[in-house]
C-alpha positions as a printed Julia matrix, in Angstrom:
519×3 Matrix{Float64}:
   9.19  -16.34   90.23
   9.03  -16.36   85.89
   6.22  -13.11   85.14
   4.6   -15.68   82.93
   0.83  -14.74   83.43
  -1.18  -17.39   85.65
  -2.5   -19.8    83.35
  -6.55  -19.76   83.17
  -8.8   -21.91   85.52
 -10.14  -25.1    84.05
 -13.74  -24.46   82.37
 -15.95  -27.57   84.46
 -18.49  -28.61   81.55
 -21.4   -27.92   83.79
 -24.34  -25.14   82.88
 -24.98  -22.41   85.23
 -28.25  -22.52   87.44
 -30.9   -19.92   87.41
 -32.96  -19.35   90.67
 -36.61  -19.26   90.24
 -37.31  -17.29   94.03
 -34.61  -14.75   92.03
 -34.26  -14.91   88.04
 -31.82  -12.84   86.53
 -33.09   -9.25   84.75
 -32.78  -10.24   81.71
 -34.57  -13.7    81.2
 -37.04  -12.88   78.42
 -40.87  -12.38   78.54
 -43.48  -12.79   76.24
 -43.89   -8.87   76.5
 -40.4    -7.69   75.61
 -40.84   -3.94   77.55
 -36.81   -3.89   78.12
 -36.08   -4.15   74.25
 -33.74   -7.56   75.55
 -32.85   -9.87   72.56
 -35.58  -13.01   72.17
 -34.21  -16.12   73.52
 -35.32  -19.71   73.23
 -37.78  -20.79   75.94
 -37.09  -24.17   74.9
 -37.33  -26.61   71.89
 -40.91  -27.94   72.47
 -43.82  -25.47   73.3
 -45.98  -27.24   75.66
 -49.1   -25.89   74.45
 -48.39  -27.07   71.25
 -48.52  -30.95   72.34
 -51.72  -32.54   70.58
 -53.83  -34.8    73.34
 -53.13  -33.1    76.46
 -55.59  -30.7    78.0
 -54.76  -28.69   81.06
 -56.83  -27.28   83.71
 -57.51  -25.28   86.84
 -53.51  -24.02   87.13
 -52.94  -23.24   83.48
 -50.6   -21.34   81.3
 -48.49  -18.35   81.98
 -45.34  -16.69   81.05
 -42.56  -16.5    83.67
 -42.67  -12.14   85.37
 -39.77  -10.07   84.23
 -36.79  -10.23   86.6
 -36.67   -6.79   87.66
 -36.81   -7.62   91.04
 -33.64   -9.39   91.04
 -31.24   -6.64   91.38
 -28.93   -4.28   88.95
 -27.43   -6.27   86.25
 -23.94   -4.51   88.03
 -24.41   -6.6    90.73
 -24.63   -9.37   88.91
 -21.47   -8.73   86.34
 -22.29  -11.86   84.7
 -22.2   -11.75   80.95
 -26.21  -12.33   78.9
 -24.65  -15.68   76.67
 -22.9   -17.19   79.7
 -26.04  -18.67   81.61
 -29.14  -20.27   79.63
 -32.44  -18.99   79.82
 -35.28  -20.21   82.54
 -37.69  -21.78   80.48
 -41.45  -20.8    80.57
 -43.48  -23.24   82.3
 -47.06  -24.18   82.05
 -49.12  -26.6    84.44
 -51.17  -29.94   83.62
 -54.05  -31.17   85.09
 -57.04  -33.17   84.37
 -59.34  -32.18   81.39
 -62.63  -32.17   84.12
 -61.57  -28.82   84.56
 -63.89  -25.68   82.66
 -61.49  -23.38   80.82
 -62.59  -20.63   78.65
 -61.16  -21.5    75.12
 -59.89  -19.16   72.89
 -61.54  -19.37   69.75
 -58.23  -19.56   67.09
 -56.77  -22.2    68.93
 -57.85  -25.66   68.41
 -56.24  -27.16   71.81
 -57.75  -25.52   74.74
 -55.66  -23.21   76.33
 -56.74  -21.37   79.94
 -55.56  -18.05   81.28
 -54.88  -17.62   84.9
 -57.38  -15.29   86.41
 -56.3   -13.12   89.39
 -58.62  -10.7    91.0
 -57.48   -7.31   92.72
 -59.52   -5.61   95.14
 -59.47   -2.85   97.72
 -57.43   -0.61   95.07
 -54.17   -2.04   94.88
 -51.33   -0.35   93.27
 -52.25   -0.18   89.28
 -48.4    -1.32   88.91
 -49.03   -4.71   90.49
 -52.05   -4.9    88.7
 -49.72   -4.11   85.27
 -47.13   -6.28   86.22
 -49.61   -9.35   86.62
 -51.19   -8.57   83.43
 -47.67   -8.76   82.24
 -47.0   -11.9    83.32
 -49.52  -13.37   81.37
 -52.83  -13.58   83.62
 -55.9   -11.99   83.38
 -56.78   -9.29   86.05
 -59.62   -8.03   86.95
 -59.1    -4.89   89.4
 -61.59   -3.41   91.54
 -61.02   -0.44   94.13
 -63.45   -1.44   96.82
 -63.2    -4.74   99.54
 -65.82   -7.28   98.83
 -67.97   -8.87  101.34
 -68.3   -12.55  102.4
 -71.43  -12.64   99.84
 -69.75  -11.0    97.09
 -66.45  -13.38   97.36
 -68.95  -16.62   97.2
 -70.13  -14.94   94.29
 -67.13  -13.79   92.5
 -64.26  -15.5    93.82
 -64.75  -18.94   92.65
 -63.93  -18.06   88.82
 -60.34  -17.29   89.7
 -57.0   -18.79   91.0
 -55.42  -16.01   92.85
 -56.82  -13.45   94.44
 -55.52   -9.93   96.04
 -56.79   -7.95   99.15
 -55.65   -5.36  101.84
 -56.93   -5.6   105.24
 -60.69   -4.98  104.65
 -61.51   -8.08  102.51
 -62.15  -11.2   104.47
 -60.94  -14.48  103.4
 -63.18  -16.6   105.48
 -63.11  -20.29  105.52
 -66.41  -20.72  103.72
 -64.98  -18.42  100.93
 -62.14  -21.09  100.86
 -64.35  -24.01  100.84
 -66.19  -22.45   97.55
 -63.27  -21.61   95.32
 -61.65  -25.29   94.6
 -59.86  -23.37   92.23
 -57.68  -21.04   94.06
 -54.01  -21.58   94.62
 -52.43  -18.39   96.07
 -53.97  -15.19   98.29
 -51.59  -12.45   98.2
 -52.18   -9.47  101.05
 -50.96   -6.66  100.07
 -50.38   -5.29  103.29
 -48.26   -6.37  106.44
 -51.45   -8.21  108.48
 -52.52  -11.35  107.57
 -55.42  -11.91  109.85
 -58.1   -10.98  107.74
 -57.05  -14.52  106.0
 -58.11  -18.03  107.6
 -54.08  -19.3   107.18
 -54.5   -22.31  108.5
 -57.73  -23.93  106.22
 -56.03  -21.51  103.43
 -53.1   -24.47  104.17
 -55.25  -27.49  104.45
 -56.37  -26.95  100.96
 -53.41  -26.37   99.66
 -53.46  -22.01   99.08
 -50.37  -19.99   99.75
 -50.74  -17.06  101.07
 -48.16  -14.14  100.71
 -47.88  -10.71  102.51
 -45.41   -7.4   102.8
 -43.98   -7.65  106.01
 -41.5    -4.73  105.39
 -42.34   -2.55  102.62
 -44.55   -0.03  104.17
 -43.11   -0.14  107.64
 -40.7     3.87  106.74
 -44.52    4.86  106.44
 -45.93    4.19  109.38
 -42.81    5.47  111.37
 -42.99    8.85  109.41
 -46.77    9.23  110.39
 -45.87    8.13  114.07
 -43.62   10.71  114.3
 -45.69   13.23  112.7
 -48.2    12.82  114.84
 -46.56   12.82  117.73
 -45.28   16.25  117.02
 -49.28   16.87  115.54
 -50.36   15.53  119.16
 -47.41   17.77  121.68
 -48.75   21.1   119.82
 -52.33   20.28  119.55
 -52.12   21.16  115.55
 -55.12   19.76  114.43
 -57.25   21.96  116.75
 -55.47   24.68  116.03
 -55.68   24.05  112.34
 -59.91   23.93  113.07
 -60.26   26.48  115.02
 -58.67   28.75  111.92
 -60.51   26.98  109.59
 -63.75   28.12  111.46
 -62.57   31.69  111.23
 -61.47   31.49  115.12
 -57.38   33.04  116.06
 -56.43   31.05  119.39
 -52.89   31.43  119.79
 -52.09   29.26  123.16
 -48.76   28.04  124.51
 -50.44   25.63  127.7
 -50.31   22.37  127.32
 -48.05   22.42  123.89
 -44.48   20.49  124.34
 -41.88   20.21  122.01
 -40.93   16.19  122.1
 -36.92   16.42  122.43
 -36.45   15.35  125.84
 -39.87   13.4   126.26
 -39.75    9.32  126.49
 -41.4     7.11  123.68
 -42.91    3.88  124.79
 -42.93    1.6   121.66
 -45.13   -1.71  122.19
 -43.5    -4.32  119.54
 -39.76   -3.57  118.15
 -40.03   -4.94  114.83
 -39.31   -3.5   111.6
 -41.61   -0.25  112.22
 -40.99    0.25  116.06
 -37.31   -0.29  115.26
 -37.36    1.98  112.07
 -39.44    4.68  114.62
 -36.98    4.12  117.53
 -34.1     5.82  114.84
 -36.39    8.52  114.07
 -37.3     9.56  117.47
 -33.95    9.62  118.62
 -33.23   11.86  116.22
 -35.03   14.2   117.73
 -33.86   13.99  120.85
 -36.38   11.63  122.2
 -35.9     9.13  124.93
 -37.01    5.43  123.43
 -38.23    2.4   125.67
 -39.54   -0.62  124.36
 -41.52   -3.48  125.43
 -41.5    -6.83  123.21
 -42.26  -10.5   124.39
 -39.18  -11.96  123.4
 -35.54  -10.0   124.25
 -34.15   -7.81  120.68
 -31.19   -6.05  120.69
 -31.78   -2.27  120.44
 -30.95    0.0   117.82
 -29.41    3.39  118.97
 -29.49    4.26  122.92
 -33.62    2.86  123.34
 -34.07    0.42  126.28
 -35.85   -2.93  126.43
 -38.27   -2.63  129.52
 -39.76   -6.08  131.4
 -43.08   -5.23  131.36
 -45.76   -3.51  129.29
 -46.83   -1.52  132.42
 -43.36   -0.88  133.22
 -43.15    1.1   129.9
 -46.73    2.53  130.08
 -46.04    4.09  133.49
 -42.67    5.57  131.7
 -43.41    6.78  128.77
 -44.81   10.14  127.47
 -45.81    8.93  124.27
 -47.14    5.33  123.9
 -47.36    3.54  120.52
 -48.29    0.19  119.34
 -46.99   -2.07  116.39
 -48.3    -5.65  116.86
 -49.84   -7.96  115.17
 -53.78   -8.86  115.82
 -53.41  -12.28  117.33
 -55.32  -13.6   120.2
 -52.33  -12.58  123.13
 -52.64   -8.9   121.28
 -56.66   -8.31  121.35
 -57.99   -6.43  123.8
 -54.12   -5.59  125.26
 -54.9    -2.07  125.94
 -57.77   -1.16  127.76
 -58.97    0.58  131.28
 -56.69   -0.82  132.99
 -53.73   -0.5   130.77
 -54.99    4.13  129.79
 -54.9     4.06  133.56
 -51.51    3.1   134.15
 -50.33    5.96  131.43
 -48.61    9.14  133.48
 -51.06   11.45  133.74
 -51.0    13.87  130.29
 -49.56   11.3   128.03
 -50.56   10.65  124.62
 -51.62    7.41  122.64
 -51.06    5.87  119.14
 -52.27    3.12  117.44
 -51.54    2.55  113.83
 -51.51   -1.21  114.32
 -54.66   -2.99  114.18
 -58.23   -2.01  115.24
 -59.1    -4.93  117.86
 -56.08   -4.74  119.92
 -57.35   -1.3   121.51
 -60.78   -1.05  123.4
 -61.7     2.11  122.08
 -64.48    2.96  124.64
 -62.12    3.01  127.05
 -59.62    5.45  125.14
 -62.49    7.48  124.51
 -63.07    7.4   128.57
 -59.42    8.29  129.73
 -59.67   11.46  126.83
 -63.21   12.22  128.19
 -61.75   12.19  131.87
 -58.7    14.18  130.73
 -56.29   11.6   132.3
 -54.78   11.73  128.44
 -53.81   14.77  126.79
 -54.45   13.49  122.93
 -54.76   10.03  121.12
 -53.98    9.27  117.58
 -56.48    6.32  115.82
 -55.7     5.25  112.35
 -57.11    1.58  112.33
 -60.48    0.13  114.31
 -62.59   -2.99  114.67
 -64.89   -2.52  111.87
 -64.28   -0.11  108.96
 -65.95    1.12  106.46
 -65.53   -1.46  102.85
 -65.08    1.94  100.73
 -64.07    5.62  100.7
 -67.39    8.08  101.28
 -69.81    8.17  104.22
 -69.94    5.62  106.28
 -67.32    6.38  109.5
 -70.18    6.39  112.04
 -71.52    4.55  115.12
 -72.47    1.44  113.1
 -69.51    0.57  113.42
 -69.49    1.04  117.01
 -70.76    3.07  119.88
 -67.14    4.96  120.56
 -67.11    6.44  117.08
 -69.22    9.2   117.71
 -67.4    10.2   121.0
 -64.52    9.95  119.33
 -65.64   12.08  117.02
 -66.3    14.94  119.4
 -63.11   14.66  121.33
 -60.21   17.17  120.98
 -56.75   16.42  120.19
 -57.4    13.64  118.89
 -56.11   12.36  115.45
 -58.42   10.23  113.86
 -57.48    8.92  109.86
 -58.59    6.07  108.07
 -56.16    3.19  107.54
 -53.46    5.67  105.68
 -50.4     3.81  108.04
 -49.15    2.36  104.41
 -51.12    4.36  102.14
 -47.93    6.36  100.75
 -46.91    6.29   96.73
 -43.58    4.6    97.35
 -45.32    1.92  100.17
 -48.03    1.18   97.61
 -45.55    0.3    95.01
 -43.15   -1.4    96.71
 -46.36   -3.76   98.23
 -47.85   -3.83   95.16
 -44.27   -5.24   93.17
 -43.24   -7.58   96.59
 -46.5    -9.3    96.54
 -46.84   -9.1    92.89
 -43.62  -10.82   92.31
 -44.46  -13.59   95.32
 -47.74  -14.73   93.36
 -45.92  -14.74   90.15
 -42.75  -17.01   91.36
 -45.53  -19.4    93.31
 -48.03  -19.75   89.88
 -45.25  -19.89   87.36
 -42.36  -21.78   89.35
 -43.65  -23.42   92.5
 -41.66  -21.08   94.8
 -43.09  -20.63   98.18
 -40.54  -18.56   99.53
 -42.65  -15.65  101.77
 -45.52  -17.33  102.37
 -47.0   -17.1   105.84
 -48.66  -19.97  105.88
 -46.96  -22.4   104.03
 -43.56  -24.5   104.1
 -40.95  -22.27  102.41
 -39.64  -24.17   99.41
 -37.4   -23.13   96.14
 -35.41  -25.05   93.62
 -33.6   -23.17   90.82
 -35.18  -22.52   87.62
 -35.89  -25.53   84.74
 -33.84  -23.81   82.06
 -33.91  -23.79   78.34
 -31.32  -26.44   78.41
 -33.34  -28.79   80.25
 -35.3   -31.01   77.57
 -37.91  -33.35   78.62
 -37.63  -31.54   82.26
 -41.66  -31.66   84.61
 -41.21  -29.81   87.91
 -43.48  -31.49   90.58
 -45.54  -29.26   92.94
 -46.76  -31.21   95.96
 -48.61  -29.91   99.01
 -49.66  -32.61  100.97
 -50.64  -33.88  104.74
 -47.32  -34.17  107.19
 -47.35  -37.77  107.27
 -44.7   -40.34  107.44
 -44.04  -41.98  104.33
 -45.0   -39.35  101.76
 -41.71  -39.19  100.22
 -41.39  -42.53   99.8
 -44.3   -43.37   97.84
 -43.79  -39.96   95.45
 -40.33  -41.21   95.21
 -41.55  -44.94   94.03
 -43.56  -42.95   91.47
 -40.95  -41.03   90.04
 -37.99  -44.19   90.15
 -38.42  -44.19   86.32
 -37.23  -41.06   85.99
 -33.83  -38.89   87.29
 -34.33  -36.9    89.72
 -32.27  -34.24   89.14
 -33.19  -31.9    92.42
 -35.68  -32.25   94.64
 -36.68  -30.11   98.63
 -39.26  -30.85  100.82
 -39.97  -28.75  103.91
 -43.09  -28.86  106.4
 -44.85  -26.21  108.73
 -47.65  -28.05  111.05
 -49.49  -30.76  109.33
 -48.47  -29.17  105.99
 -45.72  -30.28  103.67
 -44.49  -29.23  100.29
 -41.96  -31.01   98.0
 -40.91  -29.52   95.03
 -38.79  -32.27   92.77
 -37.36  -31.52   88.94
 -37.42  -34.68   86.56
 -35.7   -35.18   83.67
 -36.43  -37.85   80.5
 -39.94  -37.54   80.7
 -42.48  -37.88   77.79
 -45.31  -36.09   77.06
 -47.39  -38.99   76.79
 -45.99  -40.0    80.5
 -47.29  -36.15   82.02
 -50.76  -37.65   82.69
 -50.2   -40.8    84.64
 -47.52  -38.97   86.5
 -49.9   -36.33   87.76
 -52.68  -38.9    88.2
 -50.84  -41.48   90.45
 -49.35  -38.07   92.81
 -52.96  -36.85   93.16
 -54.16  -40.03   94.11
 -51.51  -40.68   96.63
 -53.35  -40.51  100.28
 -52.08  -37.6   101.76
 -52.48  -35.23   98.73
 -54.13  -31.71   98.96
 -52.73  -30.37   95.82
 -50.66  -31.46   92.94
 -49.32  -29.44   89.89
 -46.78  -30.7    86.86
 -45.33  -27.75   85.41
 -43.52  -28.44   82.46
């Protein structure tokens, strides 16, 4: 064999693809924070085309692609791809948009409203990406959303706010609800669907801190800390050994073994603890725990029981008398899951009666919309015997509330709403067909993306595809999830003056809940 060098592969005269669900780091931004060099967004500024007006999803500047990993991982050189292309959206001119007063074609900002005191760096980043935020730190009543709510097109909660479906019905506007939080119940998902709103959660970012606070208050709970800590605090030295464990040795009983109960299973057998789970469907476990058959299999087991499920209706009400009274005798209850699965007059009962040696609350059926006064019995007859109890932990919704949680929420969900109002991407939403086509770059002249959510019904794609026969289609996915379906298609050789009756012949197209041209 000659040691002539191997002769280079043949360059194929095709351009790279960027992904809009994951944009490289260094596709520019209006707001150049990173100090990257200014590249094209494209030859024609759509905002700049005379007799076009757009309307309720309007124009914004694609988020900066931090979120899309190291640029080591990527080891692909800056001039070698071309540039996504910032996108804006058409629709009809019926639409009320607040014109700024040094342009002479009307221009609208996308509005996005923050409540419940969500991370200021999601809050930044949005502002960042071109919308206008307004940020508030308290949860807003059903009242106060019909009142507010129907001037914007995304919206932000945690767990307090309720998006009910009369809120829904009065904001024709909105297009995406992101919860920044793991639950999702405090949304209506399914008329959120029917009219066309994604909606877009954390599912894993806060679950490390809700397994650290399980496990510190287990060991809070087996030493009986916080009365010890009162009883100093009242001036009052009570050093007692009875009834005080140390947890290596003692069985965990973890109801749900997803990413926090699997996360807390690690933990506990770290320190030396004996795991058991129950779950309704069979998952492999992680270290030595054990997948039990029943839930009062594992209750009559277990020293320690905690839950981590979701609030759905097989979930509500799944521990009550029944369920304390199968616990061994001296065992000790968690929940830092959600407030209506847990009958809290009846843990009150089996504390009263002594059958259980300490309980740890952190979430209930009603709370309080804001911090201050307000943890009493109008929110239900239990609190104040609660209240009175000892050993019992009681804290209010703090499961997620760490720095790092609130940050990585705040930048997951952040960066969800951005890819969905900028680029049509649906990937994480929870209620919605999961949909993605790469990014419409700089290269792409005379490019529309289509946004379609519309009724599962047969023959959609056929008529949207007679519609667009004039054109190329150069990519196009269309998924569905119940009687929702969403197609995303990229066309190419379109004219301005063609944007209009493109959009108006989709949207009048009889399954249609929502159609958006971004271009």
């Amino acid at each position: 064999m000659s040691g002539s060098q191997p002769s280079a592969p043949q360059q194929i005269g095709r351009r790279n693809s960027v992904s809009a669900s994951d944009p490289p780091n260094y596709i520019p931004i209006p707001t150049n924070t990173r100090g990257l060099p200014p590249l094209s967004f494209g030859p024609t500024s759509p905002a700049a085309v005379a007799g076009l007006s757009t309307s309720p999803r309007m124009s914004v500047s694609p988020q900066q692609g931090s979120f899309a990993g190291s640029v080591g991982a990527r080891a692909r050189s800056l001039s070698s791809l071309a540039a996504a292309r910032q996108l804006t959206a058409f629709l009809p001119a019926a639409y009320p948009l607040v014109e700024e007063a040094e342009e002479t074609q009307r221009h609208g900002q996308l509005k996005v409203l923050l409540l419940e005191n969500i991370n200021v760096d999601a809050a930044e980043a949005l502002k960042r990406a071109g919308y206008e935020v307004d940020h508030f730190t308290k949860a807003f009543s059903e009242e106060e959303l019909l009142a507010k709510l129907p001037g914007y097109h995304a919206i932000g909660i945690r767990s307090k706010t309720k998006i009910t479906a009369a809120v829904i019905d009065a904001c024709p506007q909105l297009l995406a609800i992101g919860c920044f939080c793991i639950g999702t119940n405090q949304v209506d998902l399914v008329h959120a669907a029917k009219h066309g709103i994604a909606v877009f959660n954390s599912p894993f970012s806060n679950s490390r801190s809700v397994a650290e606070l399980v496990i510190g208050e287990i060991i809070a709970l087996s030493r009986q800390l916080l009365d010890r800590a009162s009883e100093m605090r009242a001036g009052l030295w009570n050093k007692v050994s009875k009834g005080c464990w140390e947890i290596r040795g003692k069985t965990l009983g973890i109801v749900g073994y997803g990413h926090i109960g699997a996360q807390l299973s690690v933990l506990a057998e770290s320190f030396g603890m004996s795991v058991i789970y129950y779950d309704v469907v069979p998952i492999m476990p992680l270290g030595t725990a054990r997948q039990v058959d029943t839930l009062e299999d594992m209750l009559r087991a277990a020293d320690f029981v905690t839950l981590h499920v979701p609030e759905i209706p097989d979930t509500i009400g799944m521990m009550g008398e029944a369920q304390f009274a199968a616990m061994k005798q001296g065992a000790f209850f968690i929940n830092n899951a959600r407030g209506k699965v847990v009958d809290l007059s009846a843990l009150a009962a089996a504390l009263e009666s002594g059958h259980l040696a300490g309980a740890a609350v952190d979430v209930y059926p009603k709370e309080p919309g804001s911090n201050g006064p307000g943890f009493s019995d109008a929110l239900g007859e239990f609190i104040p015997r609660l209240r009175k109890l000892p050993n019992l932990i009681l804290t209010p919704h703090i499961g997620g509330s760490t720095e790092e949680a609130q940050r990585a929420i705040g930048s997951e969900v952040a960066t969800a709403l951005t890819r969905y109002l900028n680029y049509g991407t649906s990937l994480g939403a929870v209620n919605f067909p999961e949909v993605d086509l790469r990014a419409i770059t700089a290269d792409d002249e005379r490019h529309i993306r289509v946004c379609h959510v519309h009724r599962n019904e047969p023959g959609v794609l056929r008529a949207i595809n007679a519609i667009l026969g004039s054109h190329n289609i150069e990519k196009q996915f269309s998924d569905s999830k119940g009687d929702i379906a969403y197609l995303m298609a990229d066309i190419s050789g379109v004219g301005q003056e063609e944007v209009k009756d493109i959009y108006e012949a989709i949207k009048g197209t009889r399954a249609n809940i929502l159609t958006r041209l971004l271009y």
